[in-house]
N, C-alpha and C positions, 0 to 999 in steps of 0.2 A: 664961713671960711671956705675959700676956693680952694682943691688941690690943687698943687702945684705939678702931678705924676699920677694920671688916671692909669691906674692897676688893670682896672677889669680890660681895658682896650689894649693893653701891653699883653696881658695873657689869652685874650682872644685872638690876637695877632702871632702869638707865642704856638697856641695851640693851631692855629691855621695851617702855619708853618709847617710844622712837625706832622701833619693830618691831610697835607695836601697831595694831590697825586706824582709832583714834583718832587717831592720832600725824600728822602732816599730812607726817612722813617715814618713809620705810619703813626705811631706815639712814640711821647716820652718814655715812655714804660716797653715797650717791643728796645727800644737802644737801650735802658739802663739790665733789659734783662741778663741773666746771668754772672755780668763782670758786677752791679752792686745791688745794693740787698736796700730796699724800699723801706722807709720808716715814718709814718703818719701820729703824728701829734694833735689832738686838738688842746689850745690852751686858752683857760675864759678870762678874760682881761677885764677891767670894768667899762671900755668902750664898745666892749662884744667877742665874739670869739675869734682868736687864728688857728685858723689849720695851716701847718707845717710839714712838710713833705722834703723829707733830706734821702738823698741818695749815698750810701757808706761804700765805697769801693772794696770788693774784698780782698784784702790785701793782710798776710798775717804780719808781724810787726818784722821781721825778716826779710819782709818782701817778696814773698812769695805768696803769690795770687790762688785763692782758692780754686779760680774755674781752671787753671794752669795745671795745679792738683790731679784735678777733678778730669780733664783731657789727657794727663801721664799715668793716671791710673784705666782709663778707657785702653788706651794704647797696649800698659802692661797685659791686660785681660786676654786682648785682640793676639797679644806677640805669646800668652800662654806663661808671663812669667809672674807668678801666681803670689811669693815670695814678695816679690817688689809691691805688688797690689795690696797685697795685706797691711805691709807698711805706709803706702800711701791712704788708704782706706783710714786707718789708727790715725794718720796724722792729720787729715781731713778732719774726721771725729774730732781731734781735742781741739783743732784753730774751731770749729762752729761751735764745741761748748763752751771756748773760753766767751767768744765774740758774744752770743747770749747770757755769758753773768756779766760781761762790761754791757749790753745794753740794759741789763736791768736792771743793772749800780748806777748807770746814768740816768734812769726814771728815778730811784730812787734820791739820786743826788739833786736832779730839779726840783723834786718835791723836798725837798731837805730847806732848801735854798727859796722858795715858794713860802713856805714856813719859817724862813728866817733864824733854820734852826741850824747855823753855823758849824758848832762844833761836829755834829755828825755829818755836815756836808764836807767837813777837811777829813774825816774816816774815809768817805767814800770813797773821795776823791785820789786818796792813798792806797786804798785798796784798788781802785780801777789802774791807778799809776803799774801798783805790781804785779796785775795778771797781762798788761802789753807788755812787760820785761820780756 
């Protein structure tokens, strides 16, 4: 069977791109740094494996941007207003350990769903639903 969409030449063209001295990025990974958070899957299929490579914006469900955070608490530091840091600081902390149990409800909800085990893939799911509230 012929493909119809040669992959490997799309992402060697893909990567050229982005690697080239033109390119106003050197990689993919130097642009997604900072604004989103890198997440690598391998999954074994019975035709072989994929690796999966998803970029997550960080964005807390509010919309507000963790690196946004992350430069108003630089700032508070920089301006001495110690008070405001603290709090930015706290709320940084709980957007990255929410963002860390939803991506590891979401391992757990692939593998749930991988195993065909429904019912605890609709828990997860419910649960992942209430910690972006």
């Amino acid at each position: 069977m012929k493909d119809f969409f040669n992959f490997d030449r799309f992402f060697n063209l893909f990567d050229n791109e982005f690697n080239s001295t033109n390119s106003p990025f050197k990689s993919i990974d130097s642009f997604m740094e900072g604004n989103y958070k890198k997440t690598t899957k391998k999954i074994e299929l019975p035709s072989g494996t994929c690796i999966v490579i998803s970029y997550t914006l960080n964005v807390s469900d509010d919309g507000v941007e963790v690196s946004d955070l992350k430069s108003q608490l630089d700032e508070a530091v920089k301006n001495q207003e110690y008070e405001k840091a603290a709090e930015l600081r706290d709320q940084i902390k709980e957007l990255e350990i929410t963002q860390n149990k939803i991506n590891d409800l979401n391992d757990e909800l692939e593998k749930a769903v991988k195993n065909q085990e429904y019912e605890k893939a609709a828990e997860l799911r419910d649960q992942i639903k209430n910690l972006k509230k």
